[in-house]
TIFIKOL-938015 format. One record per residue (C-alpha): x, y, z. Coordinates in nm, 4 decimals. Layout:
TIFIKOL-938015
+----------+----------+----------+
:       c1 :       c2 :       c3 :
+----------+----------+----------+
:        X :        Y :        Z :
...
+----------+----------+----------+
This chain:
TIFIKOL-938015
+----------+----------+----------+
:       c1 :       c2 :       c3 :
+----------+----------+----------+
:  11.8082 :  10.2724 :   6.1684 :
:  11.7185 :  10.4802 :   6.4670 :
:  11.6575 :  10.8729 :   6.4418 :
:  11.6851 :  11.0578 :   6.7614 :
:  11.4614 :  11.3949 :   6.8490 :
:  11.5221 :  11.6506 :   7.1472 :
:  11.2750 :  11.9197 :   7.2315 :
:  11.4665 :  12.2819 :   7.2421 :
:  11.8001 :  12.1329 :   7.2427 :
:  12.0982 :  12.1511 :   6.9262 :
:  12.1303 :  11.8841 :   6.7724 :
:  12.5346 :  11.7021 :   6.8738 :
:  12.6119 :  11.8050 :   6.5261 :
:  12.5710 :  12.1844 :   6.5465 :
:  12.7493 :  12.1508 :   6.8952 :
:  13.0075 :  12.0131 :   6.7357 :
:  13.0090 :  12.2323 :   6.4521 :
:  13.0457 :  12.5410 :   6.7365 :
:  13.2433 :  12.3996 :   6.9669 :
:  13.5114 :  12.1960 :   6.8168 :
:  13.3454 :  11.8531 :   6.9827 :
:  13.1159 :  11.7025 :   7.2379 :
:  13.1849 :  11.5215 :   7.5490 :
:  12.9810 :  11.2179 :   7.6594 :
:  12.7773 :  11.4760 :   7.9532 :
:  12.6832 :  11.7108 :   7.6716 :
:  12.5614 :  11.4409 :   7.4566 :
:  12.2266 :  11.3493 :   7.4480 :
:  12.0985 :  10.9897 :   7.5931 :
:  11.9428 :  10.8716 :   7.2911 :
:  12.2362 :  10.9220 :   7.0965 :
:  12.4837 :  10.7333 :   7.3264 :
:  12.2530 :  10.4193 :   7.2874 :
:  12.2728 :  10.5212 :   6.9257 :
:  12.6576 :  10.4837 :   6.9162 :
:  12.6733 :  10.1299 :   7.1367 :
:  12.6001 :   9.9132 :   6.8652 :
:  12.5081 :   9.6019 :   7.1616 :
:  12.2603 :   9.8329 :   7.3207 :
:  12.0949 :   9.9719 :   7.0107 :
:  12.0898 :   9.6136 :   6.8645 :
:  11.9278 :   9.5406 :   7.1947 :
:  11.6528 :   9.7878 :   7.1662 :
:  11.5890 :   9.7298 :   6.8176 :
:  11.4165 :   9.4633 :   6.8961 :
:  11.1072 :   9.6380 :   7.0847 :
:  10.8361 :   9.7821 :   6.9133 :
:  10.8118 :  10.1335 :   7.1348 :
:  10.9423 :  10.4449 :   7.1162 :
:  11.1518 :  10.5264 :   7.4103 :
:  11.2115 :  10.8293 :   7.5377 :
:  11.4741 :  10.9064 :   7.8315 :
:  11.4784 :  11.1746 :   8.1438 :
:  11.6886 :  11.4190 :   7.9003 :
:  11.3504 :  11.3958 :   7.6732 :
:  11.5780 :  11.2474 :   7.3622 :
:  11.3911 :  10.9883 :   7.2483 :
:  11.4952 :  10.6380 :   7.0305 :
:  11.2373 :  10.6021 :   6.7560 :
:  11.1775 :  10.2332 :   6.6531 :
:  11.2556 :  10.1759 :   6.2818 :
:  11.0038 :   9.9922 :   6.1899 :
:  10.6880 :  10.2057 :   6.3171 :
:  10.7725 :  10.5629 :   6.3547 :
:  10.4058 :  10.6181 :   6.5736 :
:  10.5076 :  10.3085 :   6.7745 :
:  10.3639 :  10.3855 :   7.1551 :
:  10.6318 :  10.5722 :   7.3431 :
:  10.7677 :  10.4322 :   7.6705 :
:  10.9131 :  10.6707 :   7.9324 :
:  11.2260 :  10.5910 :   8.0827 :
:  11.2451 :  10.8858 :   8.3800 :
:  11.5040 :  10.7542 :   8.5461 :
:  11.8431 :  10.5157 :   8.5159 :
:  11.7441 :  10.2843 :   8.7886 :
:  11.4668 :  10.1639 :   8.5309 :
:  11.7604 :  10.0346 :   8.3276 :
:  11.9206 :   9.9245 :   8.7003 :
:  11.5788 :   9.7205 :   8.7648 :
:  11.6015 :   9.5348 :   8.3804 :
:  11.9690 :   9.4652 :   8.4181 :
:  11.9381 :   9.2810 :   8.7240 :
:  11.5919 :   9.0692 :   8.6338 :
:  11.6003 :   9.1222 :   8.2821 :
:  11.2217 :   8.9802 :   8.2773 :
:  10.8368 :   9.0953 :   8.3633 :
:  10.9955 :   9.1590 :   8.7006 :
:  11.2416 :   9.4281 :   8.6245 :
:  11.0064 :   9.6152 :   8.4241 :
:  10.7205 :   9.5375 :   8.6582 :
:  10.9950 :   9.7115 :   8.9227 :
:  11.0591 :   9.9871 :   8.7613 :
:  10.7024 :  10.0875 :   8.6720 :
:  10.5529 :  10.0231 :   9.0117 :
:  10.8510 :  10.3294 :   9.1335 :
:  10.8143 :  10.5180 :   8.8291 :
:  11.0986 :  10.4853 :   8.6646 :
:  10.9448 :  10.3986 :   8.3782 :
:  10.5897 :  10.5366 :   8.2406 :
:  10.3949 :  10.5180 :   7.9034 :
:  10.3161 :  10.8009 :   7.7393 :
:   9.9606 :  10.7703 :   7.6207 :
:   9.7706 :  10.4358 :   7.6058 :
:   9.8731 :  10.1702 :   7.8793 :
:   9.7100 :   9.9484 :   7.6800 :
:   9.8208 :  10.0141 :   7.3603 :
:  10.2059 :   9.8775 :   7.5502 :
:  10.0828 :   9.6078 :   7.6915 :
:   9.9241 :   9.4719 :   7.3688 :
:  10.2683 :   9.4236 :   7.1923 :
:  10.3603 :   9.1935 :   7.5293 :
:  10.3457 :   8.8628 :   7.2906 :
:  10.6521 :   9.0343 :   7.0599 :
:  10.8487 :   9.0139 :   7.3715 :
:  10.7915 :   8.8057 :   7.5712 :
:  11.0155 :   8.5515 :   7.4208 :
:  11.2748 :   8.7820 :   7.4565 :
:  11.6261 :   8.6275 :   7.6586 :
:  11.9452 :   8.7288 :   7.8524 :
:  12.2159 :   8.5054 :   7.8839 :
:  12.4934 :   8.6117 :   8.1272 :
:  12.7065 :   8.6896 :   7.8861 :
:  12.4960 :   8.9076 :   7.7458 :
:  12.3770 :   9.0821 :   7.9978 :
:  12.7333 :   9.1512 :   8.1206 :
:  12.7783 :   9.3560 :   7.7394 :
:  12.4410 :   9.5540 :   7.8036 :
:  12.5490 :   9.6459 :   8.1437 :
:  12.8878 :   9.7435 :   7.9950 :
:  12.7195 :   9.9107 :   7.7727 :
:  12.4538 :  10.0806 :   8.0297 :
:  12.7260 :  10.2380 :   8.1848 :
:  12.8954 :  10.4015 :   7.9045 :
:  12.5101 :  10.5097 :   7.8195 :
:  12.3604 :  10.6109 :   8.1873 :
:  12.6750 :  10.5982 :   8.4293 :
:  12.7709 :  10.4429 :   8.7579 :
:  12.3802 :  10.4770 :   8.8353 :
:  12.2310 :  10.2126 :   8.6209 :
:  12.4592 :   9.9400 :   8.7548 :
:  12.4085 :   9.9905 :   9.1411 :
:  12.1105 :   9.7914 :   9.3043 :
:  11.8196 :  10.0139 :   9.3084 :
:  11.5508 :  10.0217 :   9.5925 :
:  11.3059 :   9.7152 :   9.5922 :
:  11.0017 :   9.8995 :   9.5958 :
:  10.8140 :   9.8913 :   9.9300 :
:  10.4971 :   9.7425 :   9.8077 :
:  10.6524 :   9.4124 :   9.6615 :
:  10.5956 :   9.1102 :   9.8906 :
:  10.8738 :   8.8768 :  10.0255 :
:  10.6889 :   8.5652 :  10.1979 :
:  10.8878 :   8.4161 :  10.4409 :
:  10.8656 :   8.0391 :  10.5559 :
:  10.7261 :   7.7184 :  10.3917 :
:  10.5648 :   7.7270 :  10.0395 :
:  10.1796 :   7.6831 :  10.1488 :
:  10.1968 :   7.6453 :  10.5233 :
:   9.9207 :   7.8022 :  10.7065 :
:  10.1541 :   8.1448 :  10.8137 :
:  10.2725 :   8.2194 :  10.4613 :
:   9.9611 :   8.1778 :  10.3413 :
:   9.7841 :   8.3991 :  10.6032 :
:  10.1019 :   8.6707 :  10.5655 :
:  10.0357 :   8.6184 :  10.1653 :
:   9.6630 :   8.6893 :  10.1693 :
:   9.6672 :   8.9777 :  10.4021 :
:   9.9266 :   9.1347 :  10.1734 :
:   9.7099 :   9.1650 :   9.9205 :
:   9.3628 :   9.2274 :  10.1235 :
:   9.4896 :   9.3962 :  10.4374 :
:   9.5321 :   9.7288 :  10.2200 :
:   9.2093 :   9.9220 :  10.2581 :
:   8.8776 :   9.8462 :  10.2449 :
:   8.7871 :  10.2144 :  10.1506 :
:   9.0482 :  10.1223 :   9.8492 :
:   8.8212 :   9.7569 :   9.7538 :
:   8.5134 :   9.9808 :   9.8097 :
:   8.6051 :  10.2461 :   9.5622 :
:   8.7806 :   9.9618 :   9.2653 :
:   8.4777 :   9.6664 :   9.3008 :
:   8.1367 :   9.9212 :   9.3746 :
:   7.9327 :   9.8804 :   9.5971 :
:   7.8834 :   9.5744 :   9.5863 :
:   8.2072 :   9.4763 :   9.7028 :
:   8.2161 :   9.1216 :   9.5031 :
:   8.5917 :   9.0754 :   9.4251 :
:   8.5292 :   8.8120 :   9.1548 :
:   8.4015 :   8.8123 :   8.7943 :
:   8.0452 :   8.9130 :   8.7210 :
:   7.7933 :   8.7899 :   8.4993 :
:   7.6750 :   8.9668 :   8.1890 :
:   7.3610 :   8.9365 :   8.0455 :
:   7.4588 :   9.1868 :   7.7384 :
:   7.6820 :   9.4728 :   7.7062 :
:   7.4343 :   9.7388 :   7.8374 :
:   7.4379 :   9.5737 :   8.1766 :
:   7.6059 :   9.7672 :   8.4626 :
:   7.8851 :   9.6017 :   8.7074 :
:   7.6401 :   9.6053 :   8.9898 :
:   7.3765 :   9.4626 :   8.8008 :
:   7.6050 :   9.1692 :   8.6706 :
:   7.7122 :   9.0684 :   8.9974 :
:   7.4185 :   9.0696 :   9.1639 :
:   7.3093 :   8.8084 :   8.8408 :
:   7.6871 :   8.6503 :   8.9474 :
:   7.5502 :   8.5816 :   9.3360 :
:   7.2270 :   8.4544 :   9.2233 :
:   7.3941 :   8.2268 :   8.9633 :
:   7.5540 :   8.0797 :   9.2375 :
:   7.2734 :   8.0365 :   9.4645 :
:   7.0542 :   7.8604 :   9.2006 :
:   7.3497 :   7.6016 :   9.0973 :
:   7.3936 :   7.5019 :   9.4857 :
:   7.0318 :   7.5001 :   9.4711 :
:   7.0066 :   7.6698 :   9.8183 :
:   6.6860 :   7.5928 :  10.0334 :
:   6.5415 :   7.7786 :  10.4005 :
:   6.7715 :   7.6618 :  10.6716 :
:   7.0271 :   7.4741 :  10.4960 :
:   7.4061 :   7.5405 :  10.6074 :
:   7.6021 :   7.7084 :  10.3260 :
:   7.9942 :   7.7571 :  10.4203 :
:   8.1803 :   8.0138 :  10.2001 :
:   8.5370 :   7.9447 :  10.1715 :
:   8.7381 :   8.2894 :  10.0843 :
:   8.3937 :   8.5171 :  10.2055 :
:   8.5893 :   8.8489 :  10.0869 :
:   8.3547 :   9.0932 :  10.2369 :
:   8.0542 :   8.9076 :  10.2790 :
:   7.8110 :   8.9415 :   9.9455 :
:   7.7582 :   8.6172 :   9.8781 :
:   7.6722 :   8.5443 :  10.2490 :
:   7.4390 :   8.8312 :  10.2879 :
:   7.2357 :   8.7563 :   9.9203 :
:   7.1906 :   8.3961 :  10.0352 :
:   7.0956 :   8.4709 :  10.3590 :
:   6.8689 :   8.7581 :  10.2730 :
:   6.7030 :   8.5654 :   9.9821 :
:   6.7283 :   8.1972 :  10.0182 :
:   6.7023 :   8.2054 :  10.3267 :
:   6.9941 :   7.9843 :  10.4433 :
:   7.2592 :   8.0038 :  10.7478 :
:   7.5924 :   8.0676 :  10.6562 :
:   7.9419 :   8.0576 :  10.7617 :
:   8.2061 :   8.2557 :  10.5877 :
:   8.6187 :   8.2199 :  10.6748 :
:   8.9040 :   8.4647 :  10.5584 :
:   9.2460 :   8.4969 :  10.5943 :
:   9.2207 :   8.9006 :  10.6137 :
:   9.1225 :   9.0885 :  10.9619 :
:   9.0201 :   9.3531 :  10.7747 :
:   8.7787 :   9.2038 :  10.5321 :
:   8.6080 :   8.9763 :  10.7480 :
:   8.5787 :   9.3687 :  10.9942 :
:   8.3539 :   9.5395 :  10.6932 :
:   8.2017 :   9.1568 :  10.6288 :
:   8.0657 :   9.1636 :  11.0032 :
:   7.9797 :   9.5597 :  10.9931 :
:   7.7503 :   9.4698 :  10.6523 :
:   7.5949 :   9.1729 :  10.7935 :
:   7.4750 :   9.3493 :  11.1181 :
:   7.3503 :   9.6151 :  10.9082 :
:   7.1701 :   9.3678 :  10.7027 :
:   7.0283 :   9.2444 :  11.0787 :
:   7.1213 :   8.8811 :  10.9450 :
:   7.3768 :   8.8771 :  11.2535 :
:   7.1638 :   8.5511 :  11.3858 :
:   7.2111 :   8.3755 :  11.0595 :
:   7.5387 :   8.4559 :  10.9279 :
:   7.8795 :   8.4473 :  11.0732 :
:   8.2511 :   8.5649 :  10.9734 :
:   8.5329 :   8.3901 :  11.0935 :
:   8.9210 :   8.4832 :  11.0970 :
:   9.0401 :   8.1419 :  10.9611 :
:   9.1993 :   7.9009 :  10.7240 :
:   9.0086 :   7.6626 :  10.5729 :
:   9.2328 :   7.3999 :  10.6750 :
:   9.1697 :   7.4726 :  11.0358 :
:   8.7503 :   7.4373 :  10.9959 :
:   8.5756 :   7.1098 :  11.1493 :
:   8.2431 :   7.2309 :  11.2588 :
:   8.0816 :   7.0413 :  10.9374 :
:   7.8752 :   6.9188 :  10.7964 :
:   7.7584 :   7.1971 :  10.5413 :
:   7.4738 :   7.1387 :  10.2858 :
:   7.6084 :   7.3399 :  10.0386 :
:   8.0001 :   7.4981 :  10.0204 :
:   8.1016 :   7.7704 :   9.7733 :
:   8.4559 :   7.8911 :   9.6679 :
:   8.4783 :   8.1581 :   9.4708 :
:   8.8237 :   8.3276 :   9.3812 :
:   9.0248 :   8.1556 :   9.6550 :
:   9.1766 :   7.8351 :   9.5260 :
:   9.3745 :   7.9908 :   9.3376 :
:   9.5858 :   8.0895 :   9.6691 :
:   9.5648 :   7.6925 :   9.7063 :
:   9.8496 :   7.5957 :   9.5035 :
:   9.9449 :   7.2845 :   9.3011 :
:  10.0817 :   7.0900 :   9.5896 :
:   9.7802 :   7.1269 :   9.8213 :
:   9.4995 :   7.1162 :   9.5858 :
:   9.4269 :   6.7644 :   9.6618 :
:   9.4571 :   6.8346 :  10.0560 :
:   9.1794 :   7.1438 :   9.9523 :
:   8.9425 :   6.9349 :   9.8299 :
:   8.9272 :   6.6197 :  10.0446 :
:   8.8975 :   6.8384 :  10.3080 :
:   8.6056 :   6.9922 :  10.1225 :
:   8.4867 :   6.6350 :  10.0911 :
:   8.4947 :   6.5999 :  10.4812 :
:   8.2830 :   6.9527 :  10.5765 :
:   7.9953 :   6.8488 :  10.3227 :
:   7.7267 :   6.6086 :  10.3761 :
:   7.6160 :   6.3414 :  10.1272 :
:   7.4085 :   6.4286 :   9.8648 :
:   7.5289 :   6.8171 :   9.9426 :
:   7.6785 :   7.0424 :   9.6325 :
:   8.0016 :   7.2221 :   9.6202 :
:   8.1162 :   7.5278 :   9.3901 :
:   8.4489 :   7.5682 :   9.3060 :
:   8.4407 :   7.9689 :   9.0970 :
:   8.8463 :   8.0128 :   9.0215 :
:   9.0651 :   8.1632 :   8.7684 :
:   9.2404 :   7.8357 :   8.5440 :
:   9.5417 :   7.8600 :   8.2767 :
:   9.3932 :   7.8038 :   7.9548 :
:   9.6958 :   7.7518 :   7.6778 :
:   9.9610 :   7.9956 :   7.8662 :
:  10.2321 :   7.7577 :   8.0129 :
:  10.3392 :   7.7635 :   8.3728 :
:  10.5689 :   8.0489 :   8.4831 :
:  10.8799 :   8.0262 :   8.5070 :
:  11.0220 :   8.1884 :   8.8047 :
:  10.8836 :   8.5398 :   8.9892 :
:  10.6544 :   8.7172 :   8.7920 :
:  10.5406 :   9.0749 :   8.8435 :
:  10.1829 :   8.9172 :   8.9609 :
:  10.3630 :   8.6951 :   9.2037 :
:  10.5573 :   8.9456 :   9.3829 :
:  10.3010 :   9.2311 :   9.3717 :
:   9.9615 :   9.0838 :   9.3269 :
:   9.8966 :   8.7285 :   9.4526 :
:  10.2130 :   8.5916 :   9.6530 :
:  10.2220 :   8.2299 :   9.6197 :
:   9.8863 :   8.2295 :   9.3913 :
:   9.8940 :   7.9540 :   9.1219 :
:   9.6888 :   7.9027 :   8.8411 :
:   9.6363 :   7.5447 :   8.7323 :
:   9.4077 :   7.4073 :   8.3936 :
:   9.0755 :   7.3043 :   8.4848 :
:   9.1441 :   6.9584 :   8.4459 :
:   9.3601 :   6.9357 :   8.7367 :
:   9.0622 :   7.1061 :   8.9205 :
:   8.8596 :   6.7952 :   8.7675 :
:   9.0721 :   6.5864 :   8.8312 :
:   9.1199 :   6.6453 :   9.2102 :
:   8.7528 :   6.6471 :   9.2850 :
:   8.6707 :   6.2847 :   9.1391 :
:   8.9760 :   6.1568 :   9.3368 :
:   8.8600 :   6.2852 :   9.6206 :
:   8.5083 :   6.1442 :   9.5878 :
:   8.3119 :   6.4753 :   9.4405 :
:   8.1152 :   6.3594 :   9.1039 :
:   8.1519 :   6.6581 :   8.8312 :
:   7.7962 :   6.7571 :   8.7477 :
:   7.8300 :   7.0969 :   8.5454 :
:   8.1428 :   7.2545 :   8.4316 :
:   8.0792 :   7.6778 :   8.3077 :
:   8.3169 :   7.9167 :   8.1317 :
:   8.3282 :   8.2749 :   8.2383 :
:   8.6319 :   8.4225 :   8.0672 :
:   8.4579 :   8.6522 :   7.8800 :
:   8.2233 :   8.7758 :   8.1769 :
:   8.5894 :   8.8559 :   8.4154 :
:   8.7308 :   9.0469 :   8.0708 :
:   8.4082 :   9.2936 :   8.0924 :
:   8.4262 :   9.3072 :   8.5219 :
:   8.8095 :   9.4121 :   8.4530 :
:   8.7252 :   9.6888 :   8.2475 :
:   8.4638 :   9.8067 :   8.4529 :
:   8.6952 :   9.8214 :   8.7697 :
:   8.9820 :   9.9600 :   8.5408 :
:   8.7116 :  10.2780 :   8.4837 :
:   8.6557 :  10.2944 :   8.8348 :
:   9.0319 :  10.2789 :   8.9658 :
:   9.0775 :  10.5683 :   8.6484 :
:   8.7687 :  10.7959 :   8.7862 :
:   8.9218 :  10.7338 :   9.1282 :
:   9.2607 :  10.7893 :   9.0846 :
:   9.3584 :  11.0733 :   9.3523 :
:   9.1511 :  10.8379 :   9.6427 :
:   9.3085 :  10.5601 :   9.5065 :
:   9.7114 :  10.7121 :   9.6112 :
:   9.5604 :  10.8474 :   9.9248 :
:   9.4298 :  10.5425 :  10.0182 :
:   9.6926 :  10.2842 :   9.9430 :
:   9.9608 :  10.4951 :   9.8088 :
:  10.1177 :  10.5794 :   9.4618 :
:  10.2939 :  10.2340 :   9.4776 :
:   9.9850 :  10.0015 :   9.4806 :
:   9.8043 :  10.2342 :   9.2583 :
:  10.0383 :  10.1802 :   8.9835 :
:  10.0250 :   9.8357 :   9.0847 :
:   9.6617 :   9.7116 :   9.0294 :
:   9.6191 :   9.9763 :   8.6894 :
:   9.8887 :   9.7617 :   8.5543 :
:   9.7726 :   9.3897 :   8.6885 :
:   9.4069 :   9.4890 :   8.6122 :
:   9.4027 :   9.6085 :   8.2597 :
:   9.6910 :   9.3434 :   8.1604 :
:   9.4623 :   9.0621 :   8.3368 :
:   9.1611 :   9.2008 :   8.0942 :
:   9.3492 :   9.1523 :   7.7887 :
:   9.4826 :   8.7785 :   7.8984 :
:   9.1138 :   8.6877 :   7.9300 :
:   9.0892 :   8.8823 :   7.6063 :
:   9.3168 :   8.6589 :   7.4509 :
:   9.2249 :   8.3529 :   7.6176 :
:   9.5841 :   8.3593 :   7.7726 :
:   9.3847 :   8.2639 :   8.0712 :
:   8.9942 :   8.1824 :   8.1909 :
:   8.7895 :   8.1137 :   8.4855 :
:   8.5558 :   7.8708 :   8.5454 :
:   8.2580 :   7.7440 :   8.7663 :
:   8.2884 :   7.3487 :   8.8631 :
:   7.9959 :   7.2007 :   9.0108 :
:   8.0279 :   6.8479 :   9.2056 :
:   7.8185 :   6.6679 :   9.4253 :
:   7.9109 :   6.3970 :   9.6967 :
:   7.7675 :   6.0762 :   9.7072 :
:   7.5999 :   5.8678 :   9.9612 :
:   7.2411 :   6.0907 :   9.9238 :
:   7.0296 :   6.2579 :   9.6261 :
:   7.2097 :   6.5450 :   9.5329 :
:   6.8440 :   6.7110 :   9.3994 :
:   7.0368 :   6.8206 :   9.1084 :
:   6.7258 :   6.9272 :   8.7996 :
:   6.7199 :   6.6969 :   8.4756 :
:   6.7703 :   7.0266 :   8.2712 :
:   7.0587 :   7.2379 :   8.2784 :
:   6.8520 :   7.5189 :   8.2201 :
:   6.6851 :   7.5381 :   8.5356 :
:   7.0506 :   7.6365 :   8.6460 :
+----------+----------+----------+
């Protein structure tokens, strides 16, 4: 079934053999699951190797050089008892408690043989009965939320939660983006040419993609909704010449935004503001680009998002919608580990409802572009750079939040991978003028 190895330790046979019987403390961990016939029928089901803190390790039956899971701690089984789901285990990993041993990746490729996986109460009252015979008191007391899991406070979408739910996740440090993303600091996907191209090379291709589907002319008004740090600004500015407006949620991006763009000596052209998008009436724009924020839009308010859209943008002007979609993945059910440590109140919605939103709202559809595979390669590449980075990275933000965007960025690549999820580009153009649109896609 199971067969259990310790490293310099005799084996609970020999003990017994010497000393006329074992007690539970002298026994190793792996063996006590061995013996609890609910908790080993429990584990059974996962194809890992676990091993515990007393190094005595469960080896699955099935695949002998499964990938092994570390387990350094009993509040990793306190965490899974109480949310036996991606957020227990997303819990425990982001304090520690539990580890891989070897290939992160090789783990989080087996996630589709358990992620239909189910607790009932009743059974999770026999594994906790169980985890106590196993682990003691310890695995049944609440364990520490880690520190770096957001709580947002207030009404779903309203303009504070949303403001306290994007500066969790950007308000970190910019040293932190600057080190993950390159120099370039473009926190959205890039766009490949081939394999040989290099991050900085495919988002520079990304920004100019952009500019040449708005089809951005000298002088025109280009608003950026969700500006990040600036890039997109700054290359439209620099070479197509337009005036821009940016807005942001985070203090601290829109800080290194205005510190690049006075570098740049574009600080007559191009502005940052400290905003939501909801609160902007200065239109009209000739051209608006989103790229990576609507996602922090959410179901309920993506109608609001894009009449208002309608509003800022002249007729005849262009706007870009660049954000992350559900492809055939189903809506979550309930906190997920991305939810609570990644993107608070983020949603993900199919394209169509993306569609669907801009015609009601007025916005004809005029190009639609897939990028999944482009934000698979840009998750590698930041992946490499967190892994090259790794000691910056925990002084930076801390061991917490390192842990935390290894795990969301390399399980993120394989989604895309998998088509799981995708991202696309939506093009639309509002009526009333010529929208000077080419005959020829090409010339896009």
């Amino acid at each position: 079934m199971y067969r259990e190895r310790r490293k310099g330790v005799v084996d609970d046979a020999a003990t017994d053999r010497v000393g006329g019987g074992t007690t539970a403390a002298r026994r190793t961990v792996a063996s006590r699951v061995d013996g609890t016939k609910v908790l080993a029928d429990a584990l059974r089901q996962l194809p890992v190797t676990l091993r515990f803190w007393d190094d005595s390790m469960v080896v699955a039956r099935d695949d002998p050089d499964a990938p092994v899971v570390l387990i350094r701690d009993e509040q990793a089984i306190a965490h899974f008892l109480r949310a036996p789901n991606q957020l227990g285990l997303g819990r425990a990993w982001v304090s520690g408690a539990l580890d891989v041993d070897g290939d992160l990746e090789r783990v989080l490729g087996l996630r589709r043989r358990v992620s239909g996986l189910s607790l009932g109460p009743f059974w999770r009252a026999r594994l906790a009965a169980a985890a106590l015979r196993v682990a003691g008191p310890r695995a049944l007391r609440r364990p520490p939320i880690p520190a770096s899991e957001a709580a947002p406070a207030g009404r779903l979408h309203s303009m504070r939660r949303d403001r306290a739910s994007v500066r969790h996740h950007y308000d970190v440090s910019n040293r932190f983006y600057e080190l993950l993303l390159g120099p370039s600091l473009v926190y959205s996907c890039a766009y490949f040419a081939d394999a040989a191209d290099s991050l900085e090379c495919a988002q520079e291709r990304k920004l100019e993609l952009i500019c040449r589907k708005l089809r951005l002319q000298p002088g025109e008004r280009l608003l950026d909704i969700g500006c990040g740090w600036g890039s997109l600004l700054l290359h439209a500015a620099e070479h197509h010449g337009v005036r821009g407006v940016g807005v942001t949620l985070s203090g601290a991006q829109a800080e290194l935004a205005r510190e690049r763009i006075r570098a740049a000596g574009l600080a007559d052209r191009v502005e940052v503001r400290v905003l939501d998008y909801r609160e902007l009436g200065d239109g009209p724009f000739d051209k608006i680009a989103s790229v990576g924020m609507y996602e922090h839009v959410g179901r309920s308010e993506l109608d609001r998002y894009v009449e208002h859209v309608h509003t800022l943008l002249r007729p005849g002007g262009l706007f870009l919608n660049h954000g992350i979609a559900r492809l055939r993945s189903a809506p979550p059910d309930g906190d997920t580990f991305i939810s609570r440590y990644v993107f608070p109140d983020g949603e993900l919605h199919p394209v169509t409802d993306v569609i669907g939103a801009l015609e009601a709202a007025g916005l004809e559809v005029r190009d639609v572009e897939s990028l999944r595979e482009h934000y698979a390669r840009t998750l590698r590449a930041w992946s490499r750079n967190l892994a090259e980075g790794r000691v910056r990275a925990v002084e930076d933000v801390g061991f917490q939040r390192e842990r935390v965007w290894r795990l969301y960025m390399l399980g993120s690549a394989l989604s895309f991978e998998a088509g799981e999820i995708t991202v696309y580009q939506v093009l639309s153009a509002r009526g009333g003028a010529p929208h000077g649109l080419p005959l020829a896609r090409a010339a896009l």
